[in-house]
N, C-alpha and C positions, 0 to 999 in steps of 0.2 A: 494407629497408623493413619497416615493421612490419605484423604482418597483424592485429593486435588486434581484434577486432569489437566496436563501440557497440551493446551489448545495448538504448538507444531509438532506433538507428535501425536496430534488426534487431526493435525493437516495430514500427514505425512500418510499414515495408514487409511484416511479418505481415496488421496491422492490412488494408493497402491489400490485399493478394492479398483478404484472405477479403473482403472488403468489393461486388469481382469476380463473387461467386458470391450472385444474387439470393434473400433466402429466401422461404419458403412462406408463407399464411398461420395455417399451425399454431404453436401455441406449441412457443417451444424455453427451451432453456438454450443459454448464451454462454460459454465459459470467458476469465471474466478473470484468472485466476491459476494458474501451472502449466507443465508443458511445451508444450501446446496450445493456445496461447494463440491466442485468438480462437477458436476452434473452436466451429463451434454446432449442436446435435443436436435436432433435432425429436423435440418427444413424439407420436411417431404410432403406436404399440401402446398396447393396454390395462394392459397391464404392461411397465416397462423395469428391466432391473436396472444398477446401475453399479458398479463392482468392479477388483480387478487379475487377476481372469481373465478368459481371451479368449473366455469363451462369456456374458462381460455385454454388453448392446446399447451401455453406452459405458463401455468398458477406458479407464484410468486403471493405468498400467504402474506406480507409486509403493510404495515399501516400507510405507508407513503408510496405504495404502488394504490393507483388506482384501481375501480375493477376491471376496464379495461383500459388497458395504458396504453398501446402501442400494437399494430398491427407490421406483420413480416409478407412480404408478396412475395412468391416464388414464382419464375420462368426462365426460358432457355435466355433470355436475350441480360438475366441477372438478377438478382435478389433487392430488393428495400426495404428497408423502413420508412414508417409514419406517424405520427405520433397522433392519439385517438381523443385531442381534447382534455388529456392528463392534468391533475393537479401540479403536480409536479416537475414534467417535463421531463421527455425523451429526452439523450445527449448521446451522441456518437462522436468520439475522442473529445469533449468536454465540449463542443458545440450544441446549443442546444437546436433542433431540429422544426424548423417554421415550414416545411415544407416535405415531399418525400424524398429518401435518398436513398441512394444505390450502395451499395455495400461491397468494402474491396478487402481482400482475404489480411486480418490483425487485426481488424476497426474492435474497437472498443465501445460499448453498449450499457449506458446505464441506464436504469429502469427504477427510480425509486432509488431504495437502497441496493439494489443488488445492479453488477456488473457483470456481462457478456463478452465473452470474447469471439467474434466471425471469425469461422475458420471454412476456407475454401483454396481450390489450385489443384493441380495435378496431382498431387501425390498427399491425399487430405490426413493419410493414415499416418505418414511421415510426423504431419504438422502434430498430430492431435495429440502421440506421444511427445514431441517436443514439448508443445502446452505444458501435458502433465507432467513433464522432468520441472521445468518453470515453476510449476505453483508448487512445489515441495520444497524453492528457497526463495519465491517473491513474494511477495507482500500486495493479495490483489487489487489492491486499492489505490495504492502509492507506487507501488509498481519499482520498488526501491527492495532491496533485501530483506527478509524477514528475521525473526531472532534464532531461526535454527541454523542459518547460512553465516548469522553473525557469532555465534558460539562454535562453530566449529573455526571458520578464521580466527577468531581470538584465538582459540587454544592452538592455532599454527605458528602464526606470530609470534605468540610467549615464548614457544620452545625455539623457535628459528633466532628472536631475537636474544634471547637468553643464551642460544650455542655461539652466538658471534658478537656478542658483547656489543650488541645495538640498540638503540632507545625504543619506546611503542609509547605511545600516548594514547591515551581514552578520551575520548568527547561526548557524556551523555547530556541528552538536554530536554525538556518538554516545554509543551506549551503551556503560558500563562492562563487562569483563568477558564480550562476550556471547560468544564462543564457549565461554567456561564453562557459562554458560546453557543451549547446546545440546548441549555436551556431558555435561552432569550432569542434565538435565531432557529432554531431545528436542527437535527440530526443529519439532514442534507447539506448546510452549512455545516455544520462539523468537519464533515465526512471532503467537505472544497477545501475546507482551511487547512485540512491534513493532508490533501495532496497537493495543494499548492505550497507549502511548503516545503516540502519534498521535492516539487520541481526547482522550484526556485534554488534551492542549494546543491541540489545533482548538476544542473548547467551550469552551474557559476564558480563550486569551492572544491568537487569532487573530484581527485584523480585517478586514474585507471588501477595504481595500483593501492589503493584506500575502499577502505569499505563503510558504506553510508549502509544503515540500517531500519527499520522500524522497529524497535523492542518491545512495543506494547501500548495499545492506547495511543496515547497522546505524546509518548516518549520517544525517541532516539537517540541512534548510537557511530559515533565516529570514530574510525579504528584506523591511527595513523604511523605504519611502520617507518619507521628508521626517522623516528620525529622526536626532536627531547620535547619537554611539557612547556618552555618558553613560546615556540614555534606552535605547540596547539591553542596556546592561549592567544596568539598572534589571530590562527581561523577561528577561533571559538567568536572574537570578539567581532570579526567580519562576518559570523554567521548573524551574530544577535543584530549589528547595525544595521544587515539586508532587512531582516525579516520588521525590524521595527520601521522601517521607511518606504515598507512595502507596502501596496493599495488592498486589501484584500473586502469586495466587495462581491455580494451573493444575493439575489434578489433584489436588487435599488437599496440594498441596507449595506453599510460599512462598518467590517466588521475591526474592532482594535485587536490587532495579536501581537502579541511578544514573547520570549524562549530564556528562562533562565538555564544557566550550561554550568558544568561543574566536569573541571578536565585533571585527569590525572597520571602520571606518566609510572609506568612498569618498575615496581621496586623487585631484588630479588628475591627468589621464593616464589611468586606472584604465581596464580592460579587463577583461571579466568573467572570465577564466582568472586576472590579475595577483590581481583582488577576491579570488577564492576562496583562494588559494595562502596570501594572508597571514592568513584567519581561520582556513584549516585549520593553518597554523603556530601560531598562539595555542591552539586545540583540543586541540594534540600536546605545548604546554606546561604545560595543565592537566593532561593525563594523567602528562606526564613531574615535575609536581610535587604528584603523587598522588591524580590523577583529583576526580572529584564537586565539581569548582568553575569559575568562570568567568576566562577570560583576556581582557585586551585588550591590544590593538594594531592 
């Protein structure tokens, strides 16, 4: 028997334990991204430092966290960040931080590899379950759907579009080359190019009712109801032309990315493991007939 563990449903029961433990009304940080996942720290000193040493008030064990990364001010008049001379560099919503800043209730916190989320206002207790509803279907990093939120929409779609005799098309796609990426650039780079891509295609090709995903790694997934597979090979190929013409630059290095895609449209029968298998087979034909293009079948 296999012992494999489904890292969303080893999210999901994280999610629920921490969920268990009522918080304060003090503001905290949330960790949506990282080992820690859920984990949430109250800011209640006037000074916290966070770091990969064990004498910061929130250790962060990570080789690209310094030992001390980034210090938290606490007072009535509001909370900051500063960054403590880090290798790596503090970033509060993807800006990196040259100076101290004030922290206003969603800001996004990244430290190394792991990401923060500020949670403060009236009603903290409201927000913090909110959070935790959030990270049992987002994707901390990319902050786009995760693959538990995109397998239960599949299997909605199938049967919806199966009862009314409507098309669904698949769009899976990954990035080209990326463990070259990580391995000639770093894991912080990695970690820009997957959310930059991500941004990039949420604001420009995503509509309200389609679902853009993260499946895993370096993969994703486009779930387009009442689309025949003509019309996904239409976005697929406005995905690939974005991302290839895009600047994606990470420390003064520019980094080359490109996305082979492989789209498939809902035969019947289909079941959402059957769906997926055969667009990841088309995805694995673009690569195998030289990546940065689109397949169908």
């Amino acid at each position: 028997m296999s012992t494999t563990r489904d890292p969303d449903k080893t999210r999901v029961s994280q999610v629920s334990r921490i969920a268990d433990k009522r918080p304060t009304g003090t503001p905290c940080f949330v960790q949506i991204y990282g080992k820690d996942l859920g984990k949430k720290y109250a800011l209640d000193k006037v000074q916290m430092t966070i770091g990969r040493g064990p004498d910061n008030a929130i250790v962060c064990d990570m080789d690209n966290v310094s030992r001390t990364h980034c210090k938290i001010y606490v007072s009535a008049g509001g909370n900051y960040v500063e960054d403590m001379g880090s290798t790596n560099g503090t970033f509060v919503n993807d800006e990196e931080l040259t100076s101290r800043r004030k922290l206003k209730n969603g800001d996004f916190i990244k430290v190394g590899g792991v990401i923060f989320k500020y949670i403060d206002g009236d009603n903290i207790e409201n927000l913090y379950y909110e959070e935790i509803y959030r990270m049992a279907i987002i994707d901390g990093l990319t902050q786009i759907y995760n693959k538990r939120y995109l397998l239960e929409f599949l299997d909605r779609e199938i049967a919806r579009c199966a009862r009314y005799a409507r098309p669904l098309t698949l769009i899976m796609f990954d990035l080209d080359h990326f463990k070259r990426v990580n391995d000639d650039f770093g894991h912080l780079a990695g970690d820009y190019v997957l959310k930059r891509v991500a941004d990039l295609i949420h604001k420009k090709h995503i509509r309200k009712e389609e679902c853009f995903a993260r499946y895993g790694g370096e993969e994703f997934a486009v779930v387009l109801p009442d689309t025949p597979a003509d019309r996904g090979v239409i976005l697929a190929e406005k995905i690939r032309q974005l991302i290839e013409e895009s600047r994606f630059e990470f420390e003064d290095n520019v980094i080359p990315v490109t996305v082979s895609m492989g789209v498939s449209e809902m035969k019947k029968g289909d079941a959402c493991e059957s769906f997926i298998v055969r667009a990841d087979e088309k995805l694995y034909l673009s690569k195998q007939n030289g990546r940065n293009r689109v397949s169908l079948g």
